[in-house]
TORPA-4810 file (N, C-alpha, C, O; in nm, 3 decimals):
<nodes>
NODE_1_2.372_2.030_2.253_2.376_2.175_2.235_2.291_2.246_2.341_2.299_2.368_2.356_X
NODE_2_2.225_2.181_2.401_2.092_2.255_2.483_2.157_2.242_2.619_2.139_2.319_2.714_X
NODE_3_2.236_2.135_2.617_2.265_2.139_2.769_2.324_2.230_2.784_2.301_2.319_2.865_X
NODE_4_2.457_2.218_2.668_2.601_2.354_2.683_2.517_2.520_2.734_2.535_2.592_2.832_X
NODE_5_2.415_2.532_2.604_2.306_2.630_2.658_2.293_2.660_2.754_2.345_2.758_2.807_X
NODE_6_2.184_2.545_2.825_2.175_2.588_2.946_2.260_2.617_3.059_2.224_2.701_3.142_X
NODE_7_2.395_2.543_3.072_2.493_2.565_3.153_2.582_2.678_3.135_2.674_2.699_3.213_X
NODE_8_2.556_2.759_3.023_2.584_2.899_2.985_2.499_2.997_3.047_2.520_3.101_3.108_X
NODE_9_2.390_2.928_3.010_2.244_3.038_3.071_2.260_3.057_3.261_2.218_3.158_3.318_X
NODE_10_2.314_2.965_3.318_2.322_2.881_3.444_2.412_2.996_3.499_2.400_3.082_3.585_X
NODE_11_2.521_2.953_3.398_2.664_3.010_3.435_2.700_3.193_3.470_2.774_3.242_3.556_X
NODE_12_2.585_3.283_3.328_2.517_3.389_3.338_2.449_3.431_3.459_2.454_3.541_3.515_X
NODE_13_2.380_3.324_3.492_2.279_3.411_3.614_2.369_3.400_3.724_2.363_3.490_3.808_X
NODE_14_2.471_3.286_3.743_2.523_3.292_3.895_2.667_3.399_3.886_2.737_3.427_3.983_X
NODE_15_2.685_3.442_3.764_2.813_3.501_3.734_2.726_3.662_3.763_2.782_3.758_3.814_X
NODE_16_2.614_3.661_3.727_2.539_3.809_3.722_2.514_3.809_3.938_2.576_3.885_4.012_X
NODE_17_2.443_3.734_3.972_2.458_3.708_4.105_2.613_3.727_4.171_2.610_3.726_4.294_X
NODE_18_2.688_3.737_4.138_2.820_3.720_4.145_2.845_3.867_4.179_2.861_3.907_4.295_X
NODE_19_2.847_3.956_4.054_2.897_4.056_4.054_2.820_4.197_4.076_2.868_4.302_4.119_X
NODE_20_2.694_4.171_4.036_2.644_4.302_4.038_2.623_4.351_4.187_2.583_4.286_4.284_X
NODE_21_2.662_4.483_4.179_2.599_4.517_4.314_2.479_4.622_4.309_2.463_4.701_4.216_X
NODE_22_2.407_4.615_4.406_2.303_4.694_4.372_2.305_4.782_4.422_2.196_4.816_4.466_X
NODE_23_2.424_4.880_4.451_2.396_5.012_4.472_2.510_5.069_4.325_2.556_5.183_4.314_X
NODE_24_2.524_5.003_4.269_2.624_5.122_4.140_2.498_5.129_4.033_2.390_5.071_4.042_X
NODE_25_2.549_5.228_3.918_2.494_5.293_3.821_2.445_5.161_3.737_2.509_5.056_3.737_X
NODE_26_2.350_5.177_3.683_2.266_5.090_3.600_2.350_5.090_3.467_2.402_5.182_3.405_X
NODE_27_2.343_4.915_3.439_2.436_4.881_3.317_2.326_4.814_3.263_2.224_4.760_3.306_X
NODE_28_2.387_4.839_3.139_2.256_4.758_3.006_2.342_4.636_2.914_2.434_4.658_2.837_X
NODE_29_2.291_4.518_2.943_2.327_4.388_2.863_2.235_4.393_2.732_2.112_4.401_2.729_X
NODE_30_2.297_4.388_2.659_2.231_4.333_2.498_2.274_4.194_2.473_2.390_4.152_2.465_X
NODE_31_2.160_4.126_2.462_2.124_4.024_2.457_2.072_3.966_2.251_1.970_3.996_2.189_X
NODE_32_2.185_3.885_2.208_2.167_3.911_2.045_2.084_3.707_2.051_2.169_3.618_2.045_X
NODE_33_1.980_3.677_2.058_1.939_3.535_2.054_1.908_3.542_1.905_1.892_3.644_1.839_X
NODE_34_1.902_3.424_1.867_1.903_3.361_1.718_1.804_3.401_1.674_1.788_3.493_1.594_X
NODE_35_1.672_3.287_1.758_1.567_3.300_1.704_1.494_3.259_1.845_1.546_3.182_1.926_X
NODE_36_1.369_3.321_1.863_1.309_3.294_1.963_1.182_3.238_1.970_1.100_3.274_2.055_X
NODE_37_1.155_3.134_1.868_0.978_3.080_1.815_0.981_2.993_1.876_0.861_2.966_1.889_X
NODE_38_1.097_2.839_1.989_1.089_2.769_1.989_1.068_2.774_2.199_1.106_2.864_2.274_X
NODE_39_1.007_2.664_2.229_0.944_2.719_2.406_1.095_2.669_2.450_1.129_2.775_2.503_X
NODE_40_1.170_2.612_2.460_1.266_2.629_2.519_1.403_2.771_2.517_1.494_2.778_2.599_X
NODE_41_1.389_2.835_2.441_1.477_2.951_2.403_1.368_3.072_2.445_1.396_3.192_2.449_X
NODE_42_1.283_3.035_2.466_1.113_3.180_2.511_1.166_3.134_2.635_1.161_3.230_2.712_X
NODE_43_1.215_3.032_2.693_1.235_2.983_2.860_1.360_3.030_2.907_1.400_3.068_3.017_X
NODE_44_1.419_3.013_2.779_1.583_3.080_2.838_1.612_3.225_2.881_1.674_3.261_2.981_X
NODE_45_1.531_3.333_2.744_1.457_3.488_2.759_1.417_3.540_2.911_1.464_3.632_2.977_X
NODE_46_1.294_3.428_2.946_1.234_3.465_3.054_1.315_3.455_3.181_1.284_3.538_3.267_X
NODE_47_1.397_3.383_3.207_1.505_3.332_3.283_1.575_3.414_3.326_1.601_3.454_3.439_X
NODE_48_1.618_3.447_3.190_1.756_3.566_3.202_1.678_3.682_3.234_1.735_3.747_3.321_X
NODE_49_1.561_3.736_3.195_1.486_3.872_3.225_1.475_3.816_3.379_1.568_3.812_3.458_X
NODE_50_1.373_3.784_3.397_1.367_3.713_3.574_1.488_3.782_3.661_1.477_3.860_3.756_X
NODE_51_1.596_3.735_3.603_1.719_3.707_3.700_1.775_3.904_3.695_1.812_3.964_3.796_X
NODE_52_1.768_3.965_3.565_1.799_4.046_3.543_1.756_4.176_3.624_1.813_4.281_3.656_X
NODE_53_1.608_4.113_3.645_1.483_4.197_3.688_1.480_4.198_3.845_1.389_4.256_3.903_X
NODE_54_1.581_4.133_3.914_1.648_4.148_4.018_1.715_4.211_4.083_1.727_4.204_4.205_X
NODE_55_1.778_4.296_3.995_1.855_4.448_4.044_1.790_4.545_3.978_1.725_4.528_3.875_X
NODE_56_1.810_4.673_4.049_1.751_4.753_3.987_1.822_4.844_3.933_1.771_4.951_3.898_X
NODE_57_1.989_4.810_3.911_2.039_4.894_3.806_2.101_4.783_3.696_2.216_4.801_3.656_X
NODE_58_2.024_4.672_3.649_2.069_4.629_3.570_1.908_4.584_3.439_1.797_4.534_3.456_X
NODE_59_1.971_4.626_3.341_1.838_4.637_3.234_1.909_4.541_3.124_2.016_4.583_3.082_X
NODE_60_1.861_4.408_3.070_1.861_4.394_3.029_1.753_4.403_2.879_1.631_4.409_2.892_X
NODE_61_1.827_4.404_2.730_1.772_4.418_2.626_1.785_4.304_2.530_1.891_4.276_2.475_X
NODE_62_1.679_4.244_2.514_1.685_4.084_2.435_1.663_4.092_2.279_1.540_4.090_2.288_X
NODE_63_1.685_4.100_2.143_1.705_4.083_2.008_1.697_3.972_1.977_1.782_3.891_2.014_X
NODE_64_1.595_3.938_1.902_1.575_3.828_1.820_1.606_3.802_1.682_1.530_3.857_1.602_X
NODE_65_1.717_3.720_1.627_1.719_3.727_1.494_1.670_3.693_1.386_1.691_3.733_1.272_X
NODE_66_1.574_3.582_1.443_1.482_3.537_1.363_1.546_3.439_1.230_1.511_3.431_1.112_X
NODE_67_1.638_3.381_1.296_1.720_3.252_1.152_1.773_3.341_1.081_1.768_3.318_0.960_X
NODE_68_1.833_3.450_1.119_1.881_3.587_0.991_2.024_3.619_1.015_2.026_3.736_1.053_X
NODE_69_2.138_3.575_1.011_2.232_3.615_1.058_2.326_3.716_1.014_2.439_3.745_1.052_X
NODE_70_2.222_3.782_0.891_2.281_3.902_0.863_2.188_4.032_0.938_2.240_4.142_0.955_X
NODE_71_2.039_4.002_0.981_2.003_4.070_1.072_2.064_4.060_1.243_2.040_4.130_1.341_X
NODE_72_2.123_3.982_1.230_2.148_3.910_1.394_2.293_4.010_1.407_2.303_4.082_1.507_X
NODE_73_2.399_4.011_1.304_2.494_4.095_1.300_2.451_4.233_1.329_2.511_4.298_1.415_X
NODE_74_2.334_4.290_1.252_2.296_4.429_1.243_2.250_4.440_1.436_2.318_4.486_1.528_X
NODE_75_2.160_4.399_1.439_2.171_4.409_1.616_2.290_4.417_1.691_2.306_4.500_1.780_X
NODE_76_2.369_4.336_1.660_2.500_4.349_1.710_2.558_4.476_1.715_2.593_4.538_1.816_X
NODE_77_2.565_4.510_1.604_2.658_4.681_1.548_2.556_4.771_1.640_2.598_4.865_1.709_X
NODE_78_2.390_4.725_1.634_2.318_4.880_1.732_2.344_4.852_1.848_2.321_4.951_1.918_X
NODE_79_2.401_4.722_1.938_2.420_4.733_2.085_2.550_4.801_2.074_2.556_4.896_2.151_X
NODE_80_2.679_4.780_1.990_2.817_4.837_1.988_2.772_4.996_1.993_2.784_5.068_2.092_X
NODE_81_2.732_5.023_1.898_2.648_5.212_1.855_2.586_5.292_1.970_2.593_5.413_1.994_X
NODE_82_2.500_5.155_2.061_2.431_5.210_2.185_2.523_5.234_2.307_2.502_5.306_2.405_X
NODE_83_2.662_5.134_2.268_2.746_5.123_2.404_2.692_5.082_2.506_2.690_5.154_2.606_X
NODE_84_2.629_4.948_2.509_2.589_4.892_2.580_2.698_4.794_2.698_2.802_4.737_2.664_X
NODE_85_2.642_4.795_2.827_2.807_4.773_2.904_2.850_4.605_2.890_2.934_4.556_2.964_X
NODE_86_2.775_4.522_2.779_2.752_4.404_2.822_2.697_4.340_2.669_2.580_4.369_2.647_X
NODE_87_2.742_4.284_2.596_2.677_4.198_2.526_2.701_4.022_2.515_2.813_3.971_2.523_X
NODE_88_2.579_3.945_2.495_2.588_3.789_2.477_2.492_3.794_2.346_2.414_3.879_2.302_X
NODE_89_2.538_3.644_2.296_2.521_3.651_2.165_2.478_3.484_2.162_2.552_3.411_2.228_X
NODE_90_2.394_3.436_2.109_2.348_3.344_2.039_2.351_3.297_1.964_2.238_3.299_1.914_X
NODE_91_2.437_3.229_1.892_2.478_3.274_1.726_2.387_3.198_1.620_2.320_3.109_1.671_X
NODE_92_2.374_3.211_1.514_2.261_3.130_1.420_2.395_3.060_1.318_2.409_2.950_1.265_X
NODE_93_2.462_3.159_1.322_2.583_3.069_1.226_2.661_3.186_1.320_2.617_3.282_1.384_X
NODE_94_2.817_3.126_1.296_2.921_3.186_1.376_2.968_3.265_1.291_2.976_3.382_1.329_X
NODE_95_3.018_3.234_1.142_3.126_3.279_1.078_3.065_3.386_0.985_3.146_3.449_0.916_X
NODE_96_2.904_3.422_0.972_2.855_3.574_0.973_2.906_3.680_1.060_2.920_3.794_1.016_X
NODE_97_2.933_3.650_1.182_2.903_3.698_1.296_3.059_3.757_1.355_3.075_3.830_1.453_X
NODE_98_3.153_3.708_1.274_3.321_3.702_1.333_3.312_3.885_1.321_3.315_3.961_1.418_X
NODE_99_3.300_3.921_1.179_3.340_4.082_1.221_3.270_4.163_1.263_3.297_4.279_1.231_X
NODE_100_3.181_4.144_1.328_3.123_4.252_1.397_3.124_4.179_1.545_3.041_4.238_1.613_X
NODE_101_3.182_4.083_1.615_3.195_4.024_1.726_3.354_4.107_1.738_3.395_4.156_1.843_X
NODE_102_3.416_4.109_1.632_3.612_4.110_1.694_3.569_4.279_1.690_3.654_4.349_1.745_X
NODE_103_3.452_4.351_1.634_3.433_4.504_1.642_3.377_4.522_1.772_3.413_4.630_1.819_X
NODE_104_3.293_4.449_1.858_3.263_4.463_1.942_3.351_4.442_2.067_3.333_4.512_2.167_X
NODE_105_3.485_4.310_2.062_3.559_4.293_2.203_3.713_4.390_2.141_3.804_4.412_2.221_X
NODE_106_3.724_4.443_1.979_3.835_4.491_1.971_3.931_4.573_2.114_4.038_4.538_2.163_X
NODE_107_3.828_4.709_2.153_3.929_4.784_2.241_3.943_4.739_2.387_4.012_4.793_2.474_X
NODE_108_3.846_4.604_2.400_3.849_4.534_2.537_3.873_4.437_2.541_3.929_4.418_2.649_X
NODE_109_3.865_4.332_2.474_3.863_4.208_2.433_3.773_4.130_2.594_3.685_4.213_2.614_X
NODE_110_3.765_4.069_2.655_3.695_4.049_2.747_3.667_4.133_2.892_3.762_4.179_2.955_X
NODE_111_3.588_4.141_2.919_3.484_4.271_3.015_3.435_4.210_3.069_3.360_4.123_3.026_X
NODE_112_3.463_4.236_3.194_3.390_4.204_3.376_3.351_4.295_3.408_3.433_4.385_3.424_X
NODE_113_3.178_4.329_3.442_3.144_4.401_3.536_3.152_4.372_3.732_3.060_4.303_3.774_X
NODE_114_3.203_4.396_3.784_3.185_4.333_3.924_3.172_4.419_4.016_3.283_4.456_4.055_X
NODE_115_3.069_4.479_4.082_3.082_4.485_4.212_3.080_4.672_4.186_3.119_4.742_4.279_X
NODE_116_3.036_4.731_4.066_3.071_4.842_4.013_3.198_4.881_3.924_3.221_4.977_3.850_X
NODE_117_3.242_4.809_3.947_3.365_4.817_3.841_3.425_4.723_3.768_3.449_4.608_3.805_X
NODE_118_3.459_4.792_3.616_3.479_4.710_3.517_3.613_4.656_3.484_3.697_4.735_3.440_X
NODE_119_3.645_4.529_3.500_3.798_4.440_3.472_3.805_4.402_3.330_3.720_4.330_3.279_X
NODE_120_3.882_4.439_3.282_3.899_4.343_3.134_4.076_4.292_3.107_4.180_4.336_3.156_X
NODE_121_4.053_4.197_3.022_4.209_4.142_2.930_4.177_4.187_2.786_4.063_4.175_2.742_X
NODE_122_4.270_4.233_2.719_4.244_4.266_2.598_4.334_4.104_2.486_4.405_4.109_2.386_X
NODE_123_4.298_4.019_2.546_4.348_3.845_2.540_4.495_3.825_2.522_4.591_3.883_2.574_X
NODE_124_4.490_3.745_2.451_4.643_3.715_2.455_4.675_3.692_2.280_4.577_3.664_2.212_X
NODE_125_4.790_3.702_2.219_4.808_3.648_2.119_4.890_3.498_2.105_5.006_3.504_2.145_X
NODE_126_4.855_3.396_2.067_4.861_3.320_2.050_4.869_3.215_1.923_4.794_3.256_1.834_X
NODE_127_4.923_3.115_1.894_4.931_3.035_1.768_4.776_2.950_1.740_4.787_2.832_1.774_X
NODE_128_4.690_2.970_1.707_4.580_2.903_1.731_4.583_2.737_1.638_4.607_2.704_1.522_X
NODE_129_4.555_2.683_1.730_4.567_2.582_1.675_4.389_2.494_1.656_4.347_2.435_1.556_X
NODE_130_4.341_2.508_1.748_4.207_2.463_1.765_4.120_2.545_1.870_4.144_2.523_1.988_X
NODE_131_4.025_2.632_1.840_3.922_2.714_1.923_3.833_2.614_2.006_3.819_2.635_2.127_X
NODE_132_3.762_2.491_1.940_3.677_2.400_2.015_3.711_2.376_2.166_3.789_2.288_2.203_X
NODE_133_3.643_2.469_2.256_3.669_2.432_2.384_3.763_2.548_2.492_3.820_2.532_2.599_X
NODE_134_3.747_2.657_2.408_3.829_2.730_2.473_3.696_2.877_2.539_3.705_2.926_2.651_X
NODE_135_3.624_2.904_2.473_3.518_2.983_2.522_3.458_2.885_2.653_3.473_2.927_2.768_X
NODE_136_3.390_2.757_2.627_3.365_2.740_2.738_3.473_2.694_2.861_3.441_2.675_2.978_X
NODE_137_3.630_2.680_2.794_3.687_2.691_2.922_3.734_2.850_2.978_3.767_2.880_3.092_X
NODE_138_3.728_2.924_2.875_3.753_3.058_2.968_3.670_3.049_3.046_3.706_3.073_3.161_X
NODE_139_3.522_3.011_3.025_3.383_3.073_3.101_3.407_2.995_3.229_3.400_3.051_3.339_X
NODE_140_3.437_2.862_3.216_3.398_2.808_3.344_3.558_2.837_3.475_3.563_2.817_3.596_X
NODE_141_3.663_2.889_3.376_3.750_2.910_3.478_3.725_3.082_3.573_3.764_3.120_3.683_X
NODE_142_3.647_3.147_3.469_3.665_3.293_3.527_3.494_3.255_3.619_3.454_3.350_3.687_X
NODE_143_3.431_3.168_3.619_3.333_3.133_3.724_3.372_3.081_3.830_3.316_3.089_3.939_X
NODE_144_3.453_3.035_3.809_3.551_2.945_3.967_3.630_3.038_4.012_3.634_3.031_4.135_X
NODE_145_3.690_3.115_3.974_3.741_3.211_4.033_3.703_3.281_4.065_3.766_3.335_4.155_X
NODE_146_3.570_3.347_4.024_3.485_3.457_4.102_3.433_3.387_4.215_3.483_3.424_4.321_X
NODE_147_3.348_3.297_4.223_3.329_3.185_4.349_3.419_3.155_4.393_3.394_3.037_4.417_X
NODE_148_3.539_3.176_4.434_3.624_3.156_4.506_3.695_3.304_4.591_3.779_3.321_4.679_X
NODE_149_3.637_3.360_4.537_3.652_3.519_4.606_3.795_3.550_4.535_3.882_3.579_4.617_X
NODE_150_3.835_3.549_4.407_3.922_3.563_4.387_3.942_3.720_4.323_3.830_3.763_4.295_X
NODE_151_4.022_3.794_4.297_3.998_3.958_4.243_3.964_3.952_4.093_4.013_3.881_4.006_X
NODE_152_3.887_4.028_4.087_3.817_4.010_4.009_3.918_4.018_3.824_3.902_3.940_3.730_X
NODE_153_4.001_4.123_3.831_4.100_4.115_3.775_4.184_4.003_3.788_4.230_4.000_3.674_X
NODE_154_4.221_3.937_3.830_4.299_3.855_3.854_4.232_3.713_3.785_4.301_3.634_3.720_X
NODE_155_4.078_3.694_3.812_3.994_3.589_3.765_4.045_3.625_3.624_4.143_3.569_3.573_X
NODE_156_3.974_3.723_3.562_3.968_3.757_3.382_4.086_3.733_3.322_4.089_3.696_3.205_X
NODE_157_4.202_3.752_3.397_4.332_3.718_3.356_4.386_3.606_3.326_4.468_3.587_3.236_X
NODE_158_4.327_3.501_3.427_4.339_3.361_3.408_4.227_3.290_3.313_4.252_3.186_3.253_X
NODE_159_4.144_3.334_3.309_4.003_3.276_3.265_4.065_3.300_3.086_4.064_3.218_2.994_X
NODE_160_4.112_3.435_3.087_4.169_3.467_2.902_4.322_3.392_2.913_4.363_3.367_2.800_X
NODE_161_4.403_3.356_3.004_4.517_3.253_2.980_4.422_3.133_2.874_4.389_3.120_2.756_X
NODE_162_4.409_3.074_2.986_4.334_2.899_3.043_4.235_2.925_2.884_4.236_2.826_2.810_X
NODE_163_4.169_3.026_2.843_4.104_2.995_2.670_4.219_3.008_2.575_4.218_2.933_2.477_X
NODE_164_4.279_3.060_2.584_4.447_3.112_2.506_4.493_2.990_2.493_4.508_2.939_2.382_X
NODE_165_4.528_2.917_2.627_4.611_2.734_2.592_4.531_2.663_2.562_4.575_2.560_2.511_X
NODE_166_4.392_2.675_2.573_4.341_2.557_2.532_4.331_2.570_2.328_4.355_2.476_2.253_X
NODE_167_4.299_2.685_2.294_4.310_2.767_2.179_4.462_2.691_2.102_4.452_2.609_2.010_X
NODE_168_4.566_2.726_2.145_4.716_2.646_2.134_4.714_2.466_2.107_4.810_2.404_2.061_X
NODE_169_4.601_2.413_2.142_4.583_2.235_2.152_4.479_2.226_2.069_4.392_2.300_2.024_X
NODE_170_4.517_2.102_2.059_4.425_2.031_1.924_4.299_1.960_2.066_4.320_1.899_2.170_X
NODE_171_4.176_2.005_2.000_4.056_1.944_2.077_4.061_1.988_2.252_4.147_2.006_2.338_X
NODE_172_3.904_1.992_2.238_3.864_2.061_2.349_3.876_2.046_2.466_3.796_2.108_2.536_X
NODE_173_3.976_1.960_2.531_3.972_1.961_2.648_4.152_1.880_2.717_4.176_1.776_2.778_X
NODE_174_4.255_2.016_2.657_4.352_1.903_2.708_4.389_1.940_2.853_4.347_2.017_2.940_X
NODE_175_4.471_1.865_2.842_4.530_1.879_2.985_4.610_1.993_3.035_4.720_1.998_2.980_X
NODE_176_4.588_2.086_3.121_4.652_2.214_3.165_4.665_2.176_3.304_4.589_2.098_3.361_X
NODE_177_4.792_2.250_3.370_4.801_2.242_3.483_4.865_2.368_3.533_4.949_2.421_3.461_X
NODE_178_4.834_2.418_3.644_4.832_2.539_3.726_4.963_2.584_3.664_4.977_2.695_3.611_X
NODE_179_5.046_2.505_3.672_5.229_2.582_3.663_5.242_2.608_3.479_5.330_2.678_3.429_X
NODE_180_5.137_2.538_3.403_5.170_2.583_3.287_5.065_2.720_3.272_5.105_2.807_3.196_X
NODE_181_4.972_2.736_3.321_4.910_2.869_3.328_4.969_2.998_3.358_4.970_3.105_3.297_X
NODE_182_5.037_2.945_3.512_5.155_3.039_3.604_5.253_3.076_3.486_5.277_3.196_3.472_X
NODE_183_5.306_2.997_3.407_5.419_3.032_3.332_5.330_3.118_3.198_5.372_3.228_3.162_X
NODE_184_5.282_3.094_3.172_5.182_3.170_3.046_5.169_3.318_3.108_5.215_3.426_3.072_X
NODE_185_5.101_3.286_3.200_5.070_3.449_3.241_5.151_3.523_3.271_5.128_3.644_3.273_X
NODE_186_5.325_3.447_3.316_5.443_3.562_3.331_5.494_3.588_3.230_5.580_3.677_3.228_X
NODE_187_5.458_3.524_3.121_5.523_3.593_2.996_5.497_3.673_2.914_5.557_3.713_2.814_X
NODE_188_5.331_3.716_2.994_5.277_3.844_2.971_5.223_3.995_3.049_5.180_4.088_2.981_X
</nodes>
């Protein structure tokens, strides 16, 4: 679990390196962490502030839930309330957390800041068959595609396919290949 973490945390800073530019209007990330008593998650905080604290129009805001995941929700609803351009979430349990997460990506469903301007997919509908493995494959496909200089729209599009099919398969990691993506995405 700590590694996935960290390669999320990883994935965050080079995806924030990625996109922000530092001459547009200052955006605010809300940041919802579980609980923060333990030195490796105080390391992850400092990390992400560090990295954050790097531009100067980007402010991040960190929430601690403290093992509470009905307080951890309530943070949630004040970053939605604040309109914050950006939220990540930590979860303490997931399935507290579903309706005020689908209230938060409802009118966007996934959101790219890049470069001053904001890309989103509002996802795909799909037969779900198994979720395990599809968040971290959206994440790591819409990271390869931004490192690859790809448009930034164009990344989010594939990145919400590529979680959509994997979403469609039983267990986290099947086999996809470019032409079954290609065909997914023309049928939307």
């Amino acid at each position: 679990m700590k590694a996935i973490t960290k390669l999320v945390l990883l994935v965050f800073l080079l995806t924030l390196n990625a996109c922000v530019d530092t001459n547009s209007e200052k955006i605010t990330i809300g940041f919802s962490q579980c609980v923060s008593n333990d030195l490796w998650r105080q390391e992850m905080n400092k990390s992400m502030q560090i990295q954050a604290d790097l531009f100067d129009n980007v402010h991040l805001e960190i929430v601690d839930a403290n093992s509470n995941a009905a307080l951890q929700s309530k943070q949630i609803q004040q970053f939605i309330d604040k309109k914050v351009d950006a939220i990540i979430v930590s979860p303490w349990q997931s399935s507290p957390l579903t309706a005020v997460i689908q209230k938060a990506i409802n009118n966007h469903g996934a959101v790219l800041y890049c470069k001053g301007t904001f890309y989103n997919n509002c996802g795909f509908k799909v037969d779900v068959v198994d979720t395990v493995g599809s968040g971290d494959s959206f994440l790591a496909s819409l990271v390869t595609k931004l490192f690859n200089e790809v448009d930034p729209q164009e990344a989010v599009n594939f990145a919400c396919a590529v979680g959509a099919i994997v979403a469609q398969n039983e267990g986290a990691n099947p086999e996809i290949s470019q032409l079954e993506i290609d065909e997914f995405l023309s049928g939307f």
